[in-house]
MMTF fields as JSON, N, C-alpha, C and O atoms, coordinates in Angstrom:
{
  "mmtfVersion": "1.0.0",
  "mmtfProducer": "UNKNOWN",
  "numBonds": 391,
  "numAtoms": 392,
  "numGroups": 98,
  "numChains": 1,
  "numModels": 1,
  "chainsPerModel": [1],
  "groupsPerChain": [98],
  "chainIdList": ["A"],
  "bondAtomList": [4, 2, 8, 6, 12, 10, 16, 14, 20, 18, 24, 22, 28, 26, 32, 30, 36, 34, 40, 38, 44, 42, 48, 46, 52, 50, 56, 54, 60, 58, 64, 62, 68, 66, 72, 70, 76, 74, 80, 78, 84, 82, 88, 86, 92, 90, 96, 94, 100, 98, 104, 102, 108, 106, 112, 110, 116, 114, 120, 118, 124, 122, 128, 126, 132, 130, 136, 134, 140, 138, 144, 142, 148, 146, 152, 150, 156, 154, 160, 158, 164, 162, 168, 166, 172, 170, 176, 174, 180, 178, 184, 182, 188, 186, 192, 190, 196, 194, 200, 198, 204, 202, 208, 206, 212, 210, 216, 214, 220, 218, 224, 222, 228, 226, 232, 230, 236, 234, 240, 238, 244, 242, 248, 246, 252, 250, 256, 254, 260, 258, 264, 262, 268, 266, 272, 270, 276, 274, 280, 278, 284, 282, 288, 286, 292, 290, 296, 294, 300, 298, 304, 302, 308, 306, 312, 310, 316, 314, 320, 318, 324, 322, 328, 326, 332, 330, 336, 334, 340, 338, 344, 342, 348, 346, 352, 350, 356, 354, 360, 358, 364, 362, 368, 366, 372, 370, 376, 374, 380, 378, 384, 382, 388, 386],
  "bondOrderList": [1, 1, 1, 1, 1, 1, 1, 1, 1, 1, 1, 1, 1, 1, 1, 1, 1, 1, 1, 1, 1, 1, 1, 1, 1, 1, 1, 1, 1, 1, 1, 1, 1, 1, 1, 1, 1, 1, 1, 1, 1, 1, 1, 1, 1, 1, 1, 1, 1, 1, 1, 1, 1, 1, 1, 1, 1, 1, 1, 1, 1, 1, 1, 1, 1, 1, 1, 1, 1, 1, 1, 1, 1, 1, 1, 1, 1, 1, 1, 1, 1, 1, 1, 1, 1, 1, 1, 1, 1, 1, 1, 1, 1, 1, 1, 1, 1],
  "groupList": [{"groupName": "UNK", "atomNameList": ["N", "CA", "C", "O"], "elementList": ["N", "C", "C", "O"], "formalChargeList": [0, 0, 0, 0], "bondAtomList": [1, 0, 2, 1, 3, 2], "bondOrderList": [1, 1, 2], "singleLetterCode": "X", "chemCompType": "L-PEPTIDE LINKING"}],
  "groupTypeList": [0, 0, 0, 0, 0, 0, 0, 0, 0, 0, 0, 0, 0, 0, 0, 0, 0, 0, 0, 0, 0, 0, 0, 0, 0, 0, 0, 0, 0, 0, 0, 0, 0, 0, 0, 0, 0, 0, 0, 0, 0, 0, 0, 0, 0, 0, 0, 0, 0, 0, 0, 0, 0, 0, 0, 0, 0, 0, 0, 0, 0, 0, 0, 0, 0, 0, 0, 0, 0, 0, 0, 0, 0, 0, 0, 0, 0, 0, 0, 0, 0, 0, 0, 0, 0, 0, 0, 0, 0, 0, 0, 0, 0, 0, 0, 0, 0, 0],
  "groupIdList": [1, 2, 3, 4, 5, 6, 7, 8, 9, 10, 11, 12, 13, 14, 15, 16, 17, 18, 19, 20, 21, 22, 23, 24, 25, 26, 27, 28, 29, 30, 31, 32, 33, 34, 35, 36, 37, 38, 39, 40, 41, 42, 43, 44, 45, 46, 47, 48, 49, 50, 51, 52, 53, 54, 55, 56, 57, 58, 59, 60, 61, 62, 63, 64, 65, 66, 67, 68, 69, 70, 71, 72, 73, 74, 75, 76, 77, 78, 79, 80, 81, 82, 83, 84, 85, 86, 87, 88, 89, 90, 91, 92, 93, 94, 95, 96, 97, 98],
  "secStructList": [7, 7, 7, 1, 6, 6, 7, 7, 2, 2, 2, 2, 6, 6, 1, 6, 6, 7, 3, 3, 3, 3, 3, 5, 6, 6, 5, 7, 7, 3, 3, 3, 3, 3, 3, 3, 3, 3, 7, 7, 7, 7, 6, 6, 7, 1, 1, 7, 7, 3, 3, 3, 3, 3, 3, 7, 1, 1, 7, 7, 7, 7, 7, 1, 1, 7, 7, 3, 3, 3, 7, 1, 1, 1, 7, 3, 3, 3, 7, 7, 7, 3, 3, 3, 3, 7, 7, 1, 1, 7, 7, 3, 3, 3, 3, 3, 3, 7],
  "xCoordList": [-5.818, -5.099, -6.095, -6.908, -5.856, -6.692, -6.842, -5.703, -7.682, -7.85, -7.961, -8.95, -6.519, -5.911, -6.965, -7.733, -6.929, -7.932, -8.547, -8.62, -9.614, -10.726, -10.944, -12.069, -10.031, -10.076, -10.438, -10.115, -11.353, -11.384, -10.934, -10.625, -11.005, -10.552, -10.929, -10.078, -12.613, -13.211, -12.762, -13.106, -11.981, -11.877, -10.666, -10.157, -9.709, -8.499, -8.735, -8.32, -9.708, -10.049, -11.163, -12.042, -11.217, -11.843, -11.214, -11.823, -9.508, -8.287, -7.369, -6.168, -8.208, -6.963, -6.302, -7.048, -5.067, -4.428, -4.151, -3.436, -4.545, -3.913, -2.787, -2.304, -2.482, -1.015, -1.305, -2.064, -0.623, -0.019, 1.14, 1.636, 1.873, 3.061, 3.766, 3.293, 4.835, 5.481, 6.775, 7.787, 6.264, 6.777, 8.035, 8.156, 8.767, 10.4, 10.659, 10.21, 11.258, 12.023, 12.299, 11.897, 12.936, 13.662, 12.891, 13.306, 11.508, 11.038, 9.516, 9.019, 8.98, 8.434, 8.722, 9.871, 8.229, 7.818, 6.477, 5.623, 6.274, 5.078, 5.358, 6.39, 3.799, 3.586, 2.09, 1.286, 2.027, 0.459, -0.019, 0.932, -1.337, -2.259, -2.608, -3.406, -1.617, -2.016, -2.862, -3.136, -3.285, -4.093, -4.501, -3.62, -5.659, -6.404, -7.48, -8.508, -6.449, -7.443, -7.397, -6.467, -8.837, -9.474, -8.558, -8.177, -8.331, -7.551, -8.655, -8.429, -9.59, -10.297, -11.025, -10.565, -12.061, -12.268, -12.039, -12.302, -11.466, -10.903, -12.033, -12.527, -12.522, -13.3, -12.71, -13.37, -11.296, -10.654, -10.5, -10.045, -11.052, -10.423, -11.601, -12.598, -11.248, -12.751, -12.982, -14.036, -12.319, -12.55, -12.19, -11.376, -12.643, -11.8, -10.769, -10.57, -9.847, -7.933, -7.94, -9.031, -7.22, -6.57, -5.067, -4.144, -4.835, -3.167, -3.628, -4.553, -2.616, -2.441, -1.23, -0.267, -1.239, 0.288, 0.233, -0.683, 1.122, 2.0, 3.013, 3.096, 3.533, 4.402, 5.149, 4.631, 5.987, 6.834, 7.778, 8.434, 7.477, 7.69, 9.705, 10.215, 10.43, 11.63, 12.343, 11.885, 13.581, 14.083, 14.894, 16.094, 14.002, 15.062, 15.02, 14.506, 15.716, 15.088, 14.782, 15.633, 13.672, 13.241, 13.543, 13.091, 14.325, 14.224, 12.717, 11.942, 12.128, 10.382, 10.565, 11.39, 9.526, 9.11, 8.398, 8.145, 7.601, 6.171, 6.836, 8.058, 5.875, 6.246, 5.334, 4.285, 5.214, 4.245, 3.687, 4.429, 2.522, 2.067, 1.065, 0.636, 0.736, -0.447, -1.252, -0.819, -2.322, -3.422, -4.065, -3.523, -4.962, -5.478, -6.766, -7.116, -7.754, -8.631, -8.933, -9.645, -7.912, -7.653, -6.818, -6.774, -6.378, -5.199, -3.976, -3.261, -3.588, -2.151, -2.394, -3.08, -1.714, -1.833, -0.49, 0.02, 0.119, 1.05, 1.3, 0.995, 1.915, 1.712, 2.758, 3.413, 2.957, 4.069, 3.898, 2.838, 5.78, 5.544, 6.63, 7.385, 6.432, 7.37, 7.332, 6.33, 8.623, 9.257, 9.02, 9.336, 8.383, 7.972, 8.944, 9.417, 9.167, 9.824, 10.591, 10.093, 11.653, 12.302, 12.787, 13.118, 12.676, 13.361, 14.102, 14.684, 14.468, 15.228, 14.675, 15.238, 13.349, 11.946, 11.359, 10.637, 11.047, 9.979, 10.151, 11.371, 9.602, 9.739, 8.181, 7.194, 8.166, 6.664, 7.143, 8.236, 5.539, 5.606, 4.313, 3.552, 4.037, 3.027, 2.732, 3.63, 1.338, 0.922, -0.251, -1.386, -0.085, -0.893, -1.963, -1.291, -3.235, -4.149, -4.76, -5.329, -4.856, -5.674, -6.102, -6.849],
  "yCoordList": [-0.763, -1.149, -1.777, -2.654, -0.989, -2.064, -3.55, -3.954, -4.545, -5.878, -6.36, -6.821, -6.154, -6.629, -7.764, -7.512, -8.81, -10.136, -9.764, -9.856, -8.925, -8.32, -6.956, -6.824, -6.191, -5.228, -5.823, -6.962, -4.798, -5.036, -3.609, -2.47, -3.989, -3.106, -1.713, -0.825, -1.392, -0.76, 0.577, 1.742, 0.132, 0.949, 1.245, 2.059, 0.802, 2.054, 2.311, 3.47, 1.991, 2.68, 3.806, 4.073, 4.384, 5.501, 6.51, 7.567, 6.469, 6.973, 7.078, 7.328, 6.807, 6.802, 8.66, 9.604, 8.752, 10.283, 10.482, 11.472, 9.742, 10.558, 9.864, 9.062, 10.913, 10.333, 9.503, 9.902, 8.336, 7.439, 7.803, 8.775, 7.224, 7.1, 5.658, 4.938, 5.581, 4.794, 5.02, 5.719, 4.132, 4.611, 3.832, 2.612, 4.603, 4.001, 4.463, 5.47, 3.769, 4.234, 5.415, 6.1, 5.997, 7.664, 8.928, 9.862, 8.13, 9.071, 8.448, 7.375, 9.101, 8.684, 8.787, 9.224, 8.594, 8.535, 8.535, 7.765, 9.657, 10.373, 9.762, 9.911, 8.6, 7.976, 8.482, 9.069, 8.135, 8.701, 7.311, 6.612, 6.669, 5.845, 6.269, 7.089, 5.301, 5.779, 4.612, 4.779, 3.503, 3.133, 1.514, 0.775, 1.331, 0.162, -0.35, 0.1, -1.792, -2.371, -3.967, -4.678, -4.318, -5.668, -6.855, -6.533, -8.001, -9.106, -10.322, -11.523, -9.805, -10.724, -11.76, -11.486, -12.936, -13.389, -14.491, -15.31, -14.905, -16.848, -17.283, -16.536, -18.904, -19.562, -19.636, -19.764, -19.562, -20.19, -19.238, -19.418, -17.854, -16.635, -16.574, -17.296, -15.547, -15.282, -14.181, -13.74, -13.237, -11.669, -11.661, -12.517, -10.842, -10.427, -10.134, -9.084, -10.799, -10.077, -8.674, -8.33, -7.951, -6.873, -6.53, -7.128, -5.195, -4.803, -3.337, -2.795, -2.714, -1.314, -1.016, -1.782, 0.158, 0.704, 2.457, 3.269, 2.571, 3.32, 4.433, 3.926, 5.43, 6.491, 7.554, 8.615, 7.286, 8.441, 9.002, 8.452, 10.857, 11.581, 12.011, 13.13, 10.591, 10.373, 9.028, 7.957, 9.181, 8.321, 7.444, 7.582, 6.41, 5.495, 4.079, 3.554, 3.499, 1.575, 1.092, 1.39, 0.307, -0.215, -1.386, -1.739, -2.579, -3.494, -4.281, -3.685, -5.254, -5.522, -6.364, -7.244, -5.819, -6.555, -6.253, -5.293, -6.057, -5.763, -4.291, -4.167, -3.097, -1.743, -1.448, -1.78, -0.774, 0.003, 1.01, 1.97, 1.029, 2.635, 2.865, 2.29, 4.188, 5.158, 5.691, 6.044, 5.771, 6.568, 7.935, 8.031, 8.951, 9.485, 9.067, 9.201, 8.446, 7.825, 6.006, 5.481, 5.612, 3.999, 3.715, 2.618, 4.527, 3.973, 3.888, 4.633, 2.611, 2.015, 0.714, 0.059, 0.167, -1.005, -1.287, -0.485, -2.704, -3.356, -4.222, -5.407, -3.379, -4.218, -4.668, -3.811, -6.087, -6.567, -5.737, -5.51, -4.756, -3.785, -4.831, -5.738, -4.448, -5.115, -3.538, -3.157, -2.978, -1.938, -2.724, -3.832, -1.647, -2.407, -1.13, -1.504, -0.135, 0.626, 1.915, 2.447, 2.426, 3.579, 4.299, 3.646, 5.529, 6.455, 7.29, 6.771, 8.622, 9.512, 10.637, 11.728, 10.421, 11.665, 10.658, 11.324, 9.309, 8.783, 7.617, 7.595, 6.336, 5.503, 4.741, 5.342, 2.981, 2.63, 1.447, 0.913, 1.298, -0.153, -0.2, 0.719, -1.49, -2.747, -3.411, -3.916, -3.534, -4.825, -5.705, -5.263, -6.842, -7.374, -8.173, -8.86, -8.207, -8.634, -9.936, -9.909, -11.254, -12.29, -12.881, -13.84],
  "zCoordList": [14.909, 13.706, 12.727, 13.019, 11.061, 10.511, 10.273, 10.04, 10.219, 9.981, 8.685, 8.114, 8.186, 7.056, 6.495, 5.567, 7.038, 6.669, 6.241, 5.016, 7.15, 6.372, 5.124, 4.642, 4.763, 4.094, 2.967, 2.628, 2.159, 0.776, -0.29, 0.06, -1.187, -2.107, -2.183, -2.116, -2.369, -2.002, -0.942, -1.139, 0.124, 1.64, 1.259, 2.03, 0.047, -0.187, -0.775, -0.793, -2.299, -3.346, -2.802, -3.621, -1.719, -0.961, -0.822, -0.659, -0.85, -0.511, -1.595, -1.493, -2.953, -3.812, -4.019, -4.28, -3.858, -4.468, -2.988, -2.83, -1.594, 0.106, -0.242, -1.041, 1.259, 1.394, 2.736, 3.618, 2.768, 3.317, 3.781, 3.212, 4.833, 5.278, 6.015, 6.894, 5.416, 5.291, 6.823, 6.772, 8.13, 9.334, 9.725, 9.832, 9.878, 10.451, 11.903, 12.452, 12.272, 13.818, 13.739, 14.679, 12.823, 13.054, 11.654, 10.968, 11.877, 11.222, 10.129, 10.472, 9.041, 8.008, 6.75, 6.687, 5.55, 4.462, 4.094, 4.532, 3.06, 2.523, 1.353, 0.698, 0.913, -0.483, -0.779, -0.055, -1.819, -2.318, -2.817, -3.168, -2.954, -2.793, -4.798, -5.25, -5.587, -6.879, -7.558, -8.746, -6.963, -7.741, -6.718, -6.278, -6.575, -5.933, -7.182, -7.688, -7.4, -8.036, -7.816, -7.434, -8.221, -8.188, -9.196, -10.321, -8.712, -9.541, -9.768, -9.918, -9.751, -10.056, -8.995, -7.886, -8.882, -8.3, -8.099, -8.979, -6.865, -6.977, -6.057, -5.213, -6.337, -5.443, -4.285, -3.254, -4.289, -2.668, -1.673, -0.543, -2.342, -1.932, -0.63, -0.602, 0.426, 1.554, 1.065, 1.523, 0.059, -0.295, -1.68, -2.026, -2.57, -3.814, -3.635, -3.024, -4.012, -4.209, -4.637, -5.092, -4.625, -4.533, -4.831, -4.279, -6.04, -5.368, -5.257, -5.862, -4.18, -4.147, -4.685, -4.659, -5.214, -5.593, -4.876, -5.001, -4.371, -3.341, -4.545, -5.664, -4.435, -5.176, -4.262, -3.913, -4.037, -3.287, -4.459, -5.343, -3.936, -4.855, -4.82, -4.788, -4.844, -4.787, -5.01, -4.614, -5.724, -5.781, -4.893, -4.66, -4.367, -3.149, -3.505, -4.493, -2.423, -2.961, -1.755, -0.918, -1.248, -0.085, -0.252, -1.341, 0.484, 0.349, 0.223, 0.972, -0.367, 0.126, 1.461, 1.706, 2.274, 3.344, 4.158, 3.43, 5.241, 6.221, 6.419, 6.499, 6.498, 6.849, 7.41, 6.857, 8.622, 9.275, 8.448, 8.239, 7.905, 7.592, 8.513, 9.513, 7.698, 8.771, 7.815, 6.718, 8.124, 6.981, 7.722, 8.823, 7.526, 8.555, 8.896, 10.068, 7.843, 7.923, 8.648, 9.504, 7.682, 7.633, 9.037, 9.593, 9.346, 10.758, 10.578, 9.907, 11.412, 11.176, 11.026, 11.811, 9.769, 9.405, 8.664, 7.881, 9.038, 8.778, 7.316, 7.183, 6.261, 4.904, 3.872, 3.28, 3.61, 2.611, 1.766, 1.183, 1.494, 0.109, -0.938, -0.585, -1.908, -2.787, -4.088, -4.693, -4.166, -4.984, -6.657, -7.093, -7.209, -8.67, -9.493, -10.566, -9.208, -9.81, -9.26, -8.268, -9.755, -9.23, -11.038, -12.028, -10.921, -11.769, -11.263, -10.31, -11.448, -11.097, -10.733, -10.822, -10.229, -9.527, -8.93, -8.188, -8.617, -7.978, -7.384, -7.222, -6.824, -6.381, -6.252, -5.827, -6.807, -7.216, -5.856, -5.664, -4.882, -4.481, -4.61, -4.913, -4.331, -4.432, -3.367, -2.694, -3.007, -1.839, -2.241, -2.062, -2.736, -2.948, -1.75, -0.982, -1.495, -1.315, -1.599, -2.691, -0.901, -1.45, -0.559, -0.757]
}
């Protein structure tokens, strides 16, 4: 599993445009990796902060909270999503990094 603590920005911005999946008990979800970027640098921080944003090519609503994904490269790693947007073709989340 990846070591969240340690990830930096860099190692998804390697992956931006794969797909990711988003793993449930009775199945997955296919998101695409649309954008990894840097928030700047805090003294208190042990790493540069980070957000990723996530896009599934459908309209749903996830409640936010820890989701198993899977990468094919990156692994399986466990990450707070928080839903920043839905339309009527797509669905946006967010994990911030600090």
């Amino acid at each position: 599993m990846l070591e969240l603590d340690k990830v930096e920005c860099a190692q998804f911005a390697a992956c931006l445009n794969q797909e990711f999946e988003i793993v449930f008990t009775d199945g997955a979800l296919a998101v695409k990796l649309s954008e990894a970027r840097p928030l700047g640098v805090r003294p208190e921080s042990i790493r540069e902060p980070f957000a990723l944003s996530f896009v599934a090519d459908r309209p749903l609503r996830l409640p936010q909270g820890i989701y198993k994904m899977r990468h094919a490269q990156l692994g399986e790693m466990e990450i707070f999503l928080v839903q920043i947007a839905a339309d009527h073709t797509s669905s946006s989340f967010e994990a911030v990094f600090n």
